[in-house]
N, C-alpha and C positions, 0 to 999 in steps of 0.2 A: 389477767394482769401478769407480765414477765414481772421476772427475780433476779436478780444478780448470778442465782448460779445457775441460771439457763443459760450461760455462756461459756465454761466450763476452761475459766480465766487459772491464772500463777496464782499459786496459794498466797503469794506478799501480795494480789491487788486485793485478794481477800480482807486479808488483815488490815491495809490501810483504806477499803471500804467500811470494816468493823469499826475504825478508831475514829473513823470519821464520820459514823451513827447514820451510813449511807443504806438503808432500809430496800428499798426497791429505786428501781431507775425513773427517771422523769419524762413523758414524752419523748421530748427531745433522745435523751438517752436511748430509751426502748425502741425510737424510729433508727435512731444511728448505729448504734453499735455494734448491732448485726452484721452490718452491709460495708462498715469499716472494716472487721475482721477478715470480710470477703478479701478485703484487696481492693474496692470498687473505690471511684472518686467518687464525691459528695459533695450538694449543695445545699446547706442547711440551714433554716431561716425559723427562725424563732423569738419568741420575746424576750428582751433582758428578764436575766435572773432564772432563768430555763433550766440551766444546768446544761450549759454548751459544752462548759470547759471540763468535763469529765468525760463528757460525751467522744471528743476527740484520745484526752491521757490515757483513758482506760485502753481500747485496744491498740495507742503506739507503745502501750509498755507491755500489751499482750506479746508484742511483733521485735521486743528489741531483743539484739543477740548479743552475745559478748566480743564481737569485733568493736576493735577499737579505731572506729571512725565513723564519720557524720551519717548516721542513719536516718532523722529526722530534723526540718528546719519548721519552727512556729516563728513566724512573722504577728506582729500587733502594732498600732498605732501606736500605741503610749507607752512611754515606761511604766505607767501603772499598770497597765492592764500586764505589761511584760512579767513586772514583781511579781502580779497574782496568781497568773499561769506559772512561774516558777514554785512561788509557795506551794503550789496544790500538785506539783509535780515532786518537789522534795516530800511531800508527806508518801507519797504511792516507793519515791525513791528508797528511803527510810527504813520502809519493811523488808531491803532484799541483805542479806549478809554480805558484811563489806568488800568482800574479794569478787563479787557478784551485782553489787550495785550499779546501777547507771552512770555513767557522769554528764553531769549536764553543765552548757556553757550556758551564760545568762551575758548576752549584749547591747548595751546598750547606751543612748547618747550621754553624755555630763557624769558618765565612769575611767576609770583610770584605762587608757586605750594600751598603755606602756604595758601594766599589768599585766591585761587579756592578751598582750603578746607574749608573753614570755610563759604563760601558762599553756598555750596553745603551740608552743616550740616542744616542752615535757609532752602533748599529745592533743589528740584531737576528742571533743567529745562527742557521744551518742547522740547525744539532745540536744539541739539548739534552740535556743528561745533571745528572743528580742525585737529589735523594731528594724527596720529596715536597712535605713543608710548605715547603721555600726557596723551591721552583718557584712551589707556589702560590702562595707570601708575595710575589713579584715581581711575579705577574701581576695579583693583588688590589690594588697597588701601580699598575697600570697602564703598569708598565716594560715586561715580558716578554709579548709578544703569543700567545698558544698558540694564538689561534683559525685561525690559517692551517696548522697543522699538519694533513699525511695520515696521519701515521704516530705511533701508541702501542706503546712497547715497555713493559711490568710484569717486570722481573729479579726472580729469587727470590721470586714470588707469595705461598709459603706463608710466607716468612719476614715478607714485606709486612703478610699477615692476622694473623699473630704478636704481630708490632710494634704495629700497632693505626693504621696508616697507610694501608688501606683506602678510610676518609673522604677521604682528601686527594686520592687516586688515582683516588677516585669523584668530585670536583668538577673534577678538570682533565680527565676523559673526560668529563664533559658540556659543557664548553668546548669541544669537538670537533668538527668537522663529522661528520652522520650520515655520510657515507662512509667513517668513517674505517677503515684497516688496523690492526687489533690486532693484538700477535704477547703474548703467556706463558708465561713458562717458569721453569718449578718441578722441580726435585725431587719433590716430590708435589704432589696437586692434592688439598687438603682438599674434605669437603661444606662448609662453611662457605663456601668460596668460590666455590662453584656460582651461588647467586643474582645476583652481579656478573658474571662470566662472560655469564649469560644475558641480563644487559641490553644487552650492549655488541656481544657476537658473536652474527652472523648466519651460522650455517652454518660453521660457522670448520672446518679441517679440525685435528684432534685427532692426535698423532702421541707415540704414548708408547713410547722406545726401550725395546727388553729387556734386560734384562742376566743372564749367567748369575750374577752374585753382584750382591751390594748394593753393593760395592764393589769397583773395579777389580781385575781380576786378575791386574794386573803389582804388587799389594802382599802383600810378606809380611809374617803379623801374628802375632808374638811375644808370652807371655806369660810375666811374668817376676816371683816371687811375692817379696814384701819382708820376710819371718818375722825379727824378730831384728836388720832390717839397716837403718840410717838410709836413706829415699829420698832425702835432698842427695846424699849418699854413690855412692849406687845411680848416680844420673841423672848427678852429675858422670863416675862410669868410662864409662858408657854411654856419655858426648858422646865421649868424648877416647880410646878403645881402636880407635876406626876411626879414618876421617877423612873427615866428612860432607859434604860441598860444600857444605850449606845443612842445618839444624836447628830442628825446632820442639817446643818443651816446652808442653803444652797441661795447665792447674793449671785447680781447680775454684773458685777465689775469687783475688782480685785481691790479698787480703791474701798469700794462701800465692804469688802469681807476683813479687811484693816479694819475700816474704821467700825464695824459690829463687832467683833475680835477685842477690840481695845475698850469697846464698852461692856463687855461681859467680865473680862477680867476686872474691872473695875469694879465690880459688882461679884467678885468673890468667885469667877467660873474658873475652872483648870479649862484653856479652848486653846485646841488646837487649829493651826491657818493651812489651808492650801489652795495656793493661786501661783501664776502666772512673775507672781516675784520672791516666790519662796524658792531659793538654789536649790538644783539635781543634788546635791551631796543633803542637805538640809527637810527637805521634803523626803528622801528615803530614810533618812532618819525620824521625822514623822512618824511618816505610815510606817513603820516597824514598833515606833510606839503606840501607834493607836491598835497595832494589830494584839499587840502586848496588853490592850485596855487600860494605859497609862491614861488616857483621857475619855472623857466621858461626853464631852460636847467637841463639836468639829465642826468649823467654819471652813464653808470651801466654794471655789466658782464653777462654773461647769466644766473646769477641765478634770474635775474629780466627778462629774458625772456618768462618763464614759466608763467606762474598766476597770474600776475601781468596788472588789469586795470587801467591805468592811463588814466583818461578822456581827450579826447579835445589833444590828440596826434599826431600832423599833420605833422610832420617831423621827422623819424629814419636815424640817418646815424650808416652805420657800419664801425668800424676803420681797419677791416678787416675780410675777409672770416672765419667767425669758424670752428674750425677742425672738429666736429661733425656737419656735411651739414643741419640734421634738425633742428638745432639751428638756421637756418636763416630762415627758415620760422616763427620760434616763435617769431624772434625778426621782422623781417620782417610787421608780424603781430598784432603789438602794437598798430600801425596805419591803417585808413581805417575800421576801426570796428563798425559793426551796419550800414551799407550803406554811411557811411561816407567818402569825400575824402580823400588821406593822400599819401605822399611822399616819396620813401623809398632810400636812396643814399648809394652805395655801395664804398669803396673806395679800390682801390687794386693796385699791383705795376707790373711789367712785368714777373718776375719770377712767380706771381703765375695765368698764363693765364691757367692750369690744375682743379686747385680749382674754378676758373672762370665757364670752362666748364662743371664741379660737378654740379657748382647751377644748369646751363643750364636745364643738363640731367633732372632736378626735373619738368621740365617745367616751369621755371622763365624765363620770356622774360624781359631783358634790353634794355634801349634805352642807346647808349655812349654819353656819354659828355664829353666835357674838362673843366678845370677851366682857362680860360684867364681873363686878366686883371679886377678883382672882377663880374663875370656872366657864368655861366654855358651856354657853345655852342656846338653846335651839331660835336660827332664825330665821327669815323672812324668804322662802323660795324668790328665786331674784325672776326666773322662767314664769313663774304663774303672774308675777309683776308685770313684767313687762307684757303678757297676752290681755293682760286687764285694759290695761294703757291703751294697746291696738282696739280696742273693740269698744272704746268710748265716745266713736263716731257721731256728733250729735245728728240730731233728725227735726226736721219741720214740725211741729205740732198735730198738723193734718196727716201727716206718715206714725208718728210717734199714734195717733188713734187709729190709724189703716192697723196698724199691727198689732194693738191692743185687739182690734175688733175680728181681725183673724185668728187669732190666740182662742177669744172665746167660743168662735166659729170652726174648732176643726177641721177643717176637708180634706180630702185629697188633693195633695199639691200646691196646698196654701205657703207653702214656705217657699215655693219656687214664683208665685206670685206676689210675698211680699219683697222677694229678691227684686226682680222684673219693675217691678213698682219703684222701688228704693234707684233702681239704676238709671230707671226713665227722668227721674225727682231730679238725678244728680246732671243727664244730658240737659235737661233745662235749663237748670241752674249756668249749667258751662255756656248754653248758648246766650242767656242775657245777660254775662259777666263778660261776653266775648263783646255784644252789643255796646254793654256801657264803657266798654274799653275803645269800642272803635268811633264811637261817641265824644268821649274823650278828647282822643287823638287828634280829631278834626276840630274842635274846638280849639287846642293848643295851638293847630298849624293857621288858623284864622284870625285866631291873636297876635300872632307873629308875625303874619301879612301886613294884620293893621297895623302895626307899631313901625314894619318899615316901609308904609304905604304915609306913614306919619313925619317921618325922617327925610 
């Protein structure tokens, strides 16, 4: 098992791995970190909650100098994920003495554009961090210099190709010196995103951790059915019958996290919202509170599924299956992050045992529960149900004894004869069901003759 100082890192990533109770590296980490210090590009694919985002800061702050200009560009999909990757970069930032510290630029959409100009005129920074179109909007601008940059970090790749911010992604790597270090890292690595990949990386070394599940294995995922029962109802006993360190309520529309939001406070919750109508200025004020643990429950849609680390998250319920299936691994994955344990409750209603079996297929093992009188009890495997169901095929009377009478007759190969048997039973069947239907048939069209034979 590598160590943190098998790397033989600046005494300040020491420290700000110390302060941040960063024990040994994570896969992910222990595959990358090496091969990043090389110099080499990378393509890095792993599960949320891996520990990507260190994996990359740790050797660009091994590699940064005290020139002042654009050494590194990290591109991300969301301003969330942008703030996250900044937080976790001011803590590494932090430990260097201030005549020596970093400076890092943080860009990005629904911020003050005026500002980051005027601060980027006093000088240019080390680090750059943000989402695409700001970055490029500045540099088009002539403020933000990218062409001195060595190093392109692409976070959350697939969610990049998603988004449709790809293009943007592609005109700041051509601002790039050919040498440059790429590193990507994705959750998955769509074809779609192949052809970009190809123009940028030369040889890049490919590293895709395994996982025995799709999602971490320090998460237990509960299924817990809502027949008859309000889910306000459901989700408010569920927040408040434990006592969650941190809580996330993941709703499938921005309307329905309003209106869950406005029933919990009603009911005495401090809940915080993030959707889709919550303002850039308003939402980063949020999450600075929630990172602060000013709140204790958090109502959010999936656009807080993506990139989004809220620390100390021990409890996700979802208010219902998302209609894109990989949104429930992201949200899934809020929780149980960095070997931690965490709780993940699914809530769903009878009509949607289909989308139930969707998660399945992904390889997400539920355990059933019911919510009886305020405690979660064990319930009715919904898989062993429905194999009952299938296998309830009635039988003729006269096969119903063939197979009793083979049962008591062991042989060799009796099970292959009462197959045979049972198959032969069911062509008959089809062939004098075919008979009386053609039967039928000719009787209607004979009826029909007479009546206009009658006319």
């Amino acid at each position: 098992m590598a160590k943190f100082t098998d790397y033989n890192l600046k005494s300040e990533i020491y420290a700000a791995l110390a302060e941040m109770h960063f024990d040994k590296p994570t896969p992910v980490q222990e595959k990358m970190i090496p091969t990043i210090l090389q110099g080499r590009s990378v393509v890095g694919q792993s599960q949320t909650g891996s520990g990507k985002t260190h994996a990359f800061l740790i050797p660009i702050f091994e590699h940064l100098t005290q020139a002042s200009e654009v050494q590194v560009i990290i591109t991300t999909p969301s301003r969330e994920l942008a703030a996250q990757i900044e937080h976790a970069a001011k803590q590494i930032a932090n430990q260097f003495v201030p005549e020596k510290q970093p400076k890092i630029g943080y860009y990005v959409g629904g911020t003050d554009k005026a500002r980051q100009v005027n601060q980027l005129d006093a000088g240019q920074p080390q680090l750059v961090i943000g989402t695409p179109g700001r970055i490029l909007d500045l540099s088009k601008m002539g403020k933000l210099d990218l062409h001195t940059a060595k190093t392109l970090v692409i976070d959350e790749a697939d969610m990049t190709l998603d988004g449709g911010f790809l293009p943007d992604v592609d005109s700041i790597a051509g601002a790039l010196p050919s040498d440059l270090q790429m590193m990507v890292f994705s959750a998955t690595i769509p074809q779609k995103l192949q052809p970009f990949l190809k123009k940028y990386l030369n040889n890049p070394v490919v590293e895709e951790i395994p996982s025995e599940t799709v999602i971490a294995n320090t998460i237990t995922n509960l299924l817990v059915g809502t027949k008859g029962r309000s889910k306000d109802e459901v989700i408010y006993h569920l927040l408040t019958m434990g006592s969650p360190y941190m809580a996330l309520v993941f709703t499938n529309t921005k309307e329905r996290a309003k209106e869950l939001a406005q029933y919990l406070r009603q009911n005495h919750l401090k809940v915080a919202e993030i959707h889709g109508d919550i303002k850039p200025r308003e939402r980063k004020r949020t999450m600075a509170a929630i990172q602060h643990l000013d709140y204790q429950y958090v109502v959010a849609t999936d656009l807080a599924a993506r990139g989004i680390d809220i620390p100390g998250v021990d409890l996700v319920i979802n208010d219902g299956i998302p209609s894109e299936l990989e949104f429930f691994i992201h949200r899934v994955g809020r929780t149980g992050r960095m070997n931690q344990a965490g709780t993940a409750i699914t809530l769903y209603n009878p009509d949607e045992e289909q989308r139930v079996a969707a998660v399945e297929a992904l390889g997400i093992e539920f355990e059933p529960k019911n919510y009886v009188q305020g405690e979660l009890r064990d319930g009715i495997d919904r898989r062993r149900r429905r194999q009952r169901n299938k296998s309830t095929t009635k039988l003729d009377p006269t096969m119903i004894g063939m197979v009793k009478k083979k049962k008591k007759n062991v042989k060799p190969g009796y099970k292959r004869q009462i197959k045979a048997a049972i198959a032969k039973d069911a062509r008959f069947k089809k062939r004098v069901a075919t008979r009386e239907e053609l039967r039928a048939s000719r009787k209607a069209k004979k009826k029909a003759s007479d009546q206009t034979h009658r006319r």
